[in-house]
N, CA, C and O atoms as a Tinker XYZ file with bonds, in Angstrom:
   320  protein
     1  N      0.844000   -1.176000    0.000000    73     2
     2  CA     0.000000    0.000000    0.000000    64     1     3
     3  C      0.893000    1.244000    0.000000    63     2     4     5
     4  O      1.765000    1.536000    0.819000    81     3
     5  N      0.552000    1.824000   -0.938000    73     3     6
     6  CA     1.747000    3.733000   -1.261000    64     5     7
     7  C      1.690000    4.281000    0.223000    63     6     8     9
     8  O      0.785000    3.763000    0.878000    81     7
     9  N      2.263000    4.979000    0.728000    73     7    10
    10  CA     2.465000    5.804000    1.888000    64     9    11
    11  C      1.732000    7.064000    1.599000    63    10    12    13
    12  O      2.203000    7.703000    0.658000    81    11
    13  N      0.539000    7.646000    2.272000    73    11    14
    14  CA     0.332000    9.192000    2.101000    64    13    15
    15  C      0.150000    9.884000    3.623000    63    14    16    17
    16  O     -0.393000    9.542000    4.674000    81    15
    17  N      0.857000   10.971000    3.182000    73    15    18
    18  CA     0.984000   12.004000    4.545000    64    17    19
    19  C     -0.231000   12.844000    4.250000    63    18    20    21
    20  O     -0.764000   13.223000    3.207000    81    19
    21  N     -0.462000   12.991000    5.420000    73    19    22
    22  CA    -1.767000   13.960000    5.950000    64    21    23
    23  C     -1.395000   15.124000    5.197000    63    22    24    25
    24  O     -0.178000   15.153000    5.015000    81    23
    25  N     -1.944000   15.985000    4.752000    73    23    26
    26  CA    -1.758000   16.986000    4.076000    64    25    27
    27  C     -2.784000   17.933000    5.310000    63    26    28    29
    28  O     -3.629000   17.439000    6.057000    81    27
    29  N     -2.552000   18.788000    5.256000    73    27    30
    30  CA    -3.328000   20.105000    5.462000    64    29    31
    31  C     -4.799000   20.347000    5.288000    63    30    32    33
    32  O     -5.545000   20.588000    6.236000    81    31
    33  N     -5.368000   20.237000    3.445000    73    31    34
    34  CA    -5.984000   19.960000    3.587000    64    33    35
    35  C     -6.833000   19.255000    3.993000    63    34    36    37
    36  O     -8.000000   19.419000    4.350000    81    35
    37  N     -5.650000   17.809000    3.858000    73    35    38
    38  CA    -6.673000   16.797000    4.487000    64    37    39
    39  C     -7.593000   16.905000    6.290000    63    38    40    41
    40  O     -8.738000   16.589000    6.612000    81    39
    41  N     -6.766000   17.324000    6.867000    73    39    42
    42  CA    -6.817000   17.569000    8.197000    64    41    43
    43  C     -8.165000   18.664000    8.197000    63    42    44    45
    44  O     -9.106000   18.330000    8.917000    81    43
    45  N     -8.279000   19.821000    7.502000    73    43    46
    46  CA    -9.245000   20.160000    7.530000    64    45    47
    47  C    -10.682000   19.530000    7.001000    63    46    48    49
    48  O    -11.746000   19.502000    7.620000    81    47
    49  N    -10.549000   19.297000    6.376000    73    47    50
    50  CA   -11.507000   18.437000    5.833000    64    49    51
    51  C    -12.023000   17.523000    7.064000    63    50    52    53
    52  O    -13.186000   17.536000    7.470000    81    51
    53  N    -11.132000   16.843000    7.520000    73    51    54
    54  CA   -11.579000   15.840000    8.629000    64    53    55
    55  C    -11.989000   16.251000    9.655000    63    54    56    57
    56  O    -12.630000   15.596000   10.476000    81    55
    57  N    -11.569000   17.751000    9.765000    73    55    58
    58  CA   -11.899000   18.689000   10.819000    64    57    59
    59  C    -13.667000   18.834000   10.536000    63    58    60    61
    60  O    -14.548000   18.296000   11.208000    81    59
    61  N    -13.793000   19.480000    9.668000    73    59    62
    62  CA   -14.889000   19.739000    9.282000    64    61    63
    63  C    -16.306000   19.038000    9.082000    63    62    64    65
    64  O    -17.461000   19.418000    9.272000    81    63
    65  N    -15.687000   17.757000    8.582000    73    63    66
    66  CA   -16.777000   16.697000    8.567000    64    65    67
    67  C    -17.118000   16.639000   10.296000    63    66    68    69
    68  O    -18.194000   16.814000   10.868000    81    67
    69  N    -16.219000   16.432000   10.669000    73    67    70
    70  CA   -16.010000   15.560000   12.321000    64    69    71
    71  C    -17.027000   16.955000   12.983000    63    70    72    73
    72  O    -17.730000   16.550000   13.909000    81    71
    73  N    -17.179000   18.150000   12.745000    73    71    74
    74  CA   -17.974000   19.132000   13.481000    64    73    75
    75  C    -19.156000   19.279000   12.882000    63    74    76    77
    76  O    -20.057000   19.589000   13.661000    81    75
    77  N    -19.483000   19.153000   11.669000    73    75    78
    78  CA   -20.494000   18.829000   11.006000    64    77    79
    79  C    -21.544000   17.789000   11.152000    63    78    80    81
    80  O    -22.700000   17.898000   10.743000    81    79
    81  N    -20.819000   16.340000   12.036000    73    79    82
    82  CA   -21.364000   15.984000   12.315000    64    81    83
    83  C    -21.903000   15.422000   13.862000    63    82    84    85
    84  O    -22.658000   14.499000   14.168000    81    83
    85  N    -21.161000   16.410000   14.662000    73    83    86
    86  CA   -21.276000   16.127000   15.717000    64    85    87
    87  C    -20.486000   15.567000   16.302000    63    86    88    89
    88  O    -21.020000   15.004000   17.257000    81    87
    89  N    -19.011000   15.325000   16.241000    73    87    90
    90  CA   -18.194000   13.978000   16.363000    64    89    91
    91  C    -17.681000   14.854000   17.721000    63    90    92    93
    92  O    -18.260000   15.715000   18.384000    81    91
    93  N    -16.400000   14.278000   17.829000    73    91    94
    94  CA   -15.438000   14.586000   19.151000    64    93    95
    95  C    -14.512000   15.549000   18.576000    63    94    96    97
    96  O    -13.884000   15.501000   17.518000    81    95
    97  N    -14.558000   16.481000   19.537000    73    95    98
    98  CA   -13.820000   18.142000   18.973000    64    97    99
    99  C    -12.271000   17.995000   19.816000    63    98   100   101
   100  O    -11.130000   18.433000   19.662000    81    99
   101  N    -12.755000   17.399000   20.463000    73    99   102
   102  CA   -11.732000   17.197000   21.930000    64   101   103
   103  C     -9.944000   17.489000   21.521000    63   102   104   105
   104  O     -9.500000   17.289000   20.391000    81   103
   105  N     -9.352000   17.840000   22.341000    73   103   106
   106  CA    -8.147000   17.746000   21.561000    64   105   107
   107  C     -7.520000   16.339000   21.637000    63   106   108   109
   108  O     -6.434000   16.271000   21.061000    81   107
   109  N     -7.983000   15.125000   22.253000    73   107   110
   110  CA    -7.859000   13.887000   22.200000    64   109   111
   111  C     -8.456000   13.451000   20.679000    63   110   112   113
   112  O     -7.786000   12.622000   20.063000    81   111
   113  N     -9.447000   13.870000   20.167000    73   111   114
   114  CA   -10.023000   13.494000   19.326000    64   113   115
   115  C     -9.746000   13.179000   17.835000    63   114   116   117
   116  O     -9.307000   14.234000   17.379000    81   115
   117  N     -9.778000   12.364000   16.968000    73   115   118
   118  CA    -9.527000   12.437000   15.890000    64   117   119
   119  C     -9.049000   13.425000   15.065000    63   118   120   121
   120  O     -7.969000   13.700000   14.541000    81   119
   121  N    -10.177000   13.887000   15.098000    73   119   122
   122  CA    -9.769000   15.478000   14.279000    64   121   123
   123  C     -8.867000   16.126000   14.549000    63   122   124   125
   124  O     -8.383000   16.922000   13.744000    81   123
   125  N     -8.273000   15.894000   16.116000    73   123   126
   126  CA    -7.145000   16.741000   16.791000    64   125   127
   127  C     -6.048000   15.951000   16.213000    63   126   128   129
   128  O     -5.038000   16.415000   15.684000    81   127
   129  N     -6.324000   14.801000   16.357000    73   127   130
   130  CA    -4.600000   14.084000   15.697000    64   129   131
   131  C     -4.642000   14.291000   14.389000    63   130   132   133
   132  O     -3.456000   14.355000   14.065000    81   131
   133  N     -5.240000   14.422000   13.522000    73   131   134
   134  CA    -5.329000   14.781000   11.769000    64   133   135
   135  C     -4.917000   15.626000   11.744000    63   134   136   137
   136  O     -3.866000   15.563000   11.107000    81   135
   137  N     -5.209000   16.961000   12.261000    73   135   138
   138  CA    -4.514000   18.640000   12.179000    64   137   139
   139  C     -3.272000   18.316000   13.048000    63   138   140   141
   140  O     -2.684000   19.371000   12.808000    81   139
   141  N     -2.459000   17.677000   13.848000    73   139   142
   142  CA    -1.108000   17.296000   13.952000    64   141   143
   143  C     -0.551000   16.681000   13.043000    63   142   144   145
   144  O      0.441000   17.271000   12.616000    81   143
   145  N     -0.804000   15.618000   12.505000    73   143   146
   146  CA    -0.395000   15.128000   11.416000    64   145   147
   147  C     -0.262000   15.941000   10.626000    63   146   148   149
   148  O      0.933000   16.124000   10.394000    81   147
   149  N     -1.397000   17.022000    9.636000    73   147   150
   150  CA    -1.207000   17.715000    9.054000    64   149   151
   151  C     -0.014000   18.591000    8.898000    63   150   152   153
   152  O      0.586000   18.952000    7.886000    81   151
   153  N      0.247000   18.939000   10.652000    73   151   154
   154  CA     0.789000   19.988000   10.963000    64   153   155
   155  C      2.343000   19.649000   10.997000    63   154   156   157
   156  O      3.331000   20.377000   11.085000    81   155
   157  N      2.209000   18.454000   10.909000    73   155   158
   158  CA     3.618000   18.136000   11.349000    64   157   159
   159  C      4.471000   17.352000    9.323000    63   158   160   161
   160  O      5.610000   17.245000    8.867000    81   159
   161  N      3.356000   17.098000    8.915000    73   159   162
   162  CA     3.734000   16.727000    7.718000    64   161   163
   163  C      3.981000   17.981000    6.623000    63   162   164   165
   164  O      4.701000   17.989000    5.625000    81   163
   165  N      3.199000   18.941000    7.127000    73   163   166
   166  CA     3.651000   20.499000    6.169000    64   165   167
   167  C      4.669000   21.039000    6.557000    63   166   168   169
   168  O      5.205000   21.898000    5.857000    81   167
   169  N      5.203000   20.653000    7.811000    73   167   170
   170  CA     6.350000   21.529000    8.306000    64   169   171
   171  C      7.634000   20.868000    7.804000    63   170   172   173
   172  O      8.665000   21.538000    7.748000    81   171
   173  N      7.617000   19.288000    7.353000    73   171   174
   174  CA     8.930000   18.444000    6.786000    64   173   175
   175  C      9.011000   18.822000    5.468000    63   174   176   177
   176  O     10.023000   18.675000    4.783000    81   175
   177  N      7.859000   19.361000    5.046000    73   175   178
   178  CA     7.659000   19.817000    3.599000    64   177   179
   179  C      8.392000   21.191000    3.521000    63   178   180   181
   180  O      9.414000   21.259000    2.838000    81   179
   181  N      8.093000   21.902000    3.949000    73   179   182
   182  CA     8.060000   23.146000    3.775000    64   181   183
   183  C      9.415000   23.591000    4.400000    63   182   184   185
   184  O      9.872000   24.614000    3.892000    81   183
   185  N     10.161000   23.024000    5.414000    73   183   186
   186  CA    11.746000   23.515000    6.177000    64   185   187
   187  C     12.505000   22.079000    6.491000    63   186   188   189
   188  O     12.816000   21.666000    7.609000    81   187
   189  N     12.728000   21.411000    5.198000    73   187   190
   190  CA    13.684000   20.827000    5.019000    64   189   191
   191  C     15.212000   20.923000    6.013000    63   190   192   193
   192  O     15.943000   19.935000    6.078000    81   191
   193  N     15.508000   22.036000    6.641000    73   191   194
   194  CA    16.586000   21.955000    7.262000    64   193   195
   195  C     17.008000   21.239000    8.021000    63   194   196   197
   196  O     16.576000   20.086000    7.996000    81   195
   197  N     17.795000   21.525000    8.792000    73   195   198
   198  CA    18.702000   20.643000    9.698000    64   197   199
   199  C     18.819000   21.359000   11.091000    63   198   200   201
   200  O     19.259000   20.897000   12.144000    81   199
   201  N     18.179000   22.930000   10.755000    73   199   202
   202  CA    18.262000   23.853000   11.947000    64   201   203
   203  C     16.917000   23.315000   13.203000    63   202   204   205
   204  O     15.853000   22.736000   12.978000    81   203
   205  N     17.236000   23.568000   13.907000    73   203   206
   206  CA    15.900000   23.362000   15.447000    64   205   207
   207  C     15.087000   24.634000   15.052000    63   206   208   209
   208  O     15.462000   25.707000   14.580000    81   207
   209  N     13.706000   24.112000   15.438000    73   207   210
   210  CA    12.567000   25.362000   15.370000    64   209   211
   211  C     12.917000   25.695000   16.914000    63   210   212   213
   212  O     13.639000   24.895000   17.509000    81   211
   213  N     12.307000   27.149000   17.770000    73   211   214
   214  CA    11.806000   27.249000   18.951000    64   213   215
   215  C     10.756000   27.192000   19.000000    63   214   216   217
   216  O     10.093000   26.810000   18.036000    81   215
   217  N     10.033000   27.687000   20.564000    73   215   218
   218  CA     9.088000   27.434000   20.584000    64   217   219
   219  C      7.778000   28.251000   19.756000    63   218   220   221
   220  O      6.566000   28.123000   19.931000    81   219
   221  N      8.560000   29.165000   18.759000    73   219   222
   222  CA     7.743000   30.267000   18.284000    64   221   223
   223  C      7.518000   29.748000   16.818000    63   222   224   225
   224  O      6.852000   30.373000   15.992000    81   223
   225  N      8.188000   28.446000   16.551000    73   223   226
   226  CA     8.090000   27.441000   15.110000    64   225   227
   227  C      9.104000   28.647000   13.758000    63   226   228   229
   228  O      9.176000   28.452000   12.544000    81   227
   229  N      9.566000   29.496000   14.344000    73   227   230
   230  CA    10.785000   29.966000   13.494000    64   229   231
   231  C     12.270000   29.396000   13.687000    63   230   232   233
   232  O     12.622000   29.005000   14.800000    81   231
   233  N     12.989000   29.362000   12.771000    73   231   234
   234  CA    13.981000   29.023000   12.517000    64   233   235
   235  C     14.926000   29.944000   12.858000    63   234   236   237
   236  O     14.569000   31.115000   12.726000    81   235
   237  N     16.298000   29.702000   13.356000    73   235   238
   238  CA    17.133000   30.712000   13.846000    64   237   239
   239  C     18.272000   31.256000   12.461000    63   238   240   241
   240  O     19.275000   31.957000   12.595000    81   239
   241  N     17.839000   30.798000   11.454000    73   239   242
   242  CA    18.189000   31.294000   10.199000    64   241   243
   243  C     17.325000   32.589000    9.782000    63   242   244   245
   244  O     16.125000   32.835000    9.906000    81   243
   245  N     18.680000   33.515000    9.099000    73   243   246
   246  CA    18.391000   34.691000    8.756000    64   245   247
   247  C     18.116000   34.769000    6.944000    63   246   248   249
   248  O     18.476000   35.621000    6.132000    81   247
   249  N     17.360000   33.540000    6.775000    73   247   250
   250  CA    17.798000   33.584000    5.209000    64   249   251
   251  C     15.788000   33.153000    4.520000    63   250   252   253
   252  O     15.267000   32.640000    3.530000    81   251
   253  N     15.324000   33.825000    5.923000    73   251   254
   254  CA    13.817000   33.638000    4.712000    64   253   255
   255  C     12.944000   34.627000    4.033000    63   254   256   257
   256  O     13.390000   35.736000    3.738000    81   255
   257  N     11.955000   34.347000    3.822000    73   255   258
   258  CA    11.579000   35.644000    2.683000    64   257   259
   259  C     10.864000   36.913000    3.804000    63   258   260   261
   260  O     10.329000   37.918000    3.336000    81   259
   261  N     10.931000   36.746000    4.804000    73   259   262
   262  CA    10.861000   38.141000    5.494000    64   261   263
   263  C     12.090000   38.934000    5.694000    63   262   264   265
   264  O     12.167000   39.919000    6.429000    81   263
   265  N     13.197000   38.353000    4.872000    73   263   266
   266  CA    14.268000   38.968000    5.744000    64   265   267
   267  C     14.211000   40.190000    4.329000    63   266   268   269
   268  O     13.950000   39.996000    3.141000    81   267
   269  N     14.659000   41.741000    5.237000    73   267   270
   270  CA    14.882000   42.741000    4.570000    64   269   271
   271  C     15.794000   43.033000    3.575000    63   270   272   273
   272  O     16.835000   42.385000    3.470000    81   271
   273  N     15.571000   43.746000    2.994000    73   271   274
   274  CA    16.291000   44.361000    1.634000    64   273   275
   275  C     16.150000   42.896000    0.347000    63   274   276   277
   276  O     16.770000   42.750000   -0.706000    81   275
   277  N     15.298000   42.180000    0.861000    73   275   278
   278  CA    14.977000   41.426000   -0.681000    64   277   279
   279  C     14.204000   41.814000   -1.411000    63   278   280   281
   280  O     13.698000   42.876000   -1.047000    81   279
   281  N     13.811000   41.379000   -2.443000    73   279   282
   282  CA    13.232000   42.166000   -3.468000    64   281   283
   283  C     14.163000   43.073000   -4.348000    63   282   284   285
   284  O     15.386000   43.133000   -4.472000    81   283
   285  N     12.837000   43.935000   -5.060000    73   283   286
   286  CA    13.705000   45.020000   -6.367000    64   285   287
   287  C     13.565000   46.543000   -5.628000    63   286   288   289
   288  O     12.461000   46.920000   -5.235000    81   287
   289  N     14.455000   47.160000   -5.515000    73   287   290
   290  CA    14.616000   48.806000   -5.429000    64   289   291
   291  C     14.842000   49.101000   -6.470000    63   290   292   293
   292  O     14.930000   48.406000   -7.482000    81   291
   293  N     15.024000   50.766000   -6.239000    73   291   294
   294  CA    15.166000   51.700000   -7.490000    64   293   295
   295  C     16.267000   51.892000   -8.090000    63   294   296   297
   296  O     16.661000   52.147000   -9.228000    81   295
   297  N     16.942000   51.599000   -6.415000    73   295   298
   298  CA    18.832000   52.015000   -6.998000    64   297   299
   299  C     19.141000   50.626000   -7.171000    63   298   300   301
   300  O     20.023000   50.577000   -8.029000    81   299
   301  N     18.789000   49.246000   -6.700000    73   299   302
   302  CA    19.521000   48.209000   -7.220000    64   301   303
   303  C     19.895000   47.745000   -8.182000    63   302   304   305
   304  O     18.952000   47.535000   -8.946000    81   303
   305  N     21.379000   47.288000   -8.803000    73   303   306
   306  CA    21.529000   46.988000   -9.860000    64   305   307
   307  C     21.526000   48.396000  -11.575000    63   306   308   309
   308  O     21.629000   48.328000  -12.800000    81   307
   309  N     21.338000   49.462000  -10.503000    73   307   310
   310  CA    21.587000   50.602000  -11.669000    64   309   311
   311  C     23.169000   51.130000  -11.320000    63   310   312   313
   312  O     23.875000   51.278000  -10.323000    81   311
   313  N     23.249000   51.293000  -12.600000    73   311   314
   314  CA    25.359000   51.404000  -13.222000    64   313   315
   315  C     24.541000   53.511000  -12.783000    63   314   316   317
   316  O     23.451000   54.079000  -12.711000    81   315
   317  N     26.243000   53.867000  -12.610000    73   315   318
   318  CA    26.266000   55.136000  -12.498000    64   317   319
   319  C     26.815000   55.708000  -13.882000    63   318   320
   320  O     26.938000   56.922000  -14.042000    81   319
């Protein structure tokens, strides 16, 4: 049988049915372990590294797309 990881969506989805129909919201509950799974299968996806998260789920790398001066300016890359 192929291996599939919980996706995100999936987790919602399961979320959703499971309140829709009345099920167990609980954080014991199904639905609660699906949105971990989820949560934990988007994060191997998405930060491949080797660095430790804290407890704030950022990385102590200065190299992601919030970091400043990325992007295009006016003066970048113009010859004098």
């Amino acid at each position: 049988m192929p291996k599939h990881d919980m996706t995100k969506s999936d987790s919602s989805r399961i979320q959703s049915s499971q309140a829709k129909s009345g099920g167990d919201m609980s954080s014991g509950g199904f639905a609660a372990r699906a949105q971990s799974a989820g949560d934990r299968s988007g994060a191997s996806q998405a930060a491949p590294t080797s660095q430790g998260t804290g407890a704030s789920g950022f990385t102590g790398s200065s190299s992601g797309s919030n970091k400043s001066g990325t992007g295009s300016s006016a003066t970048s890359g113009t010859k004098k």
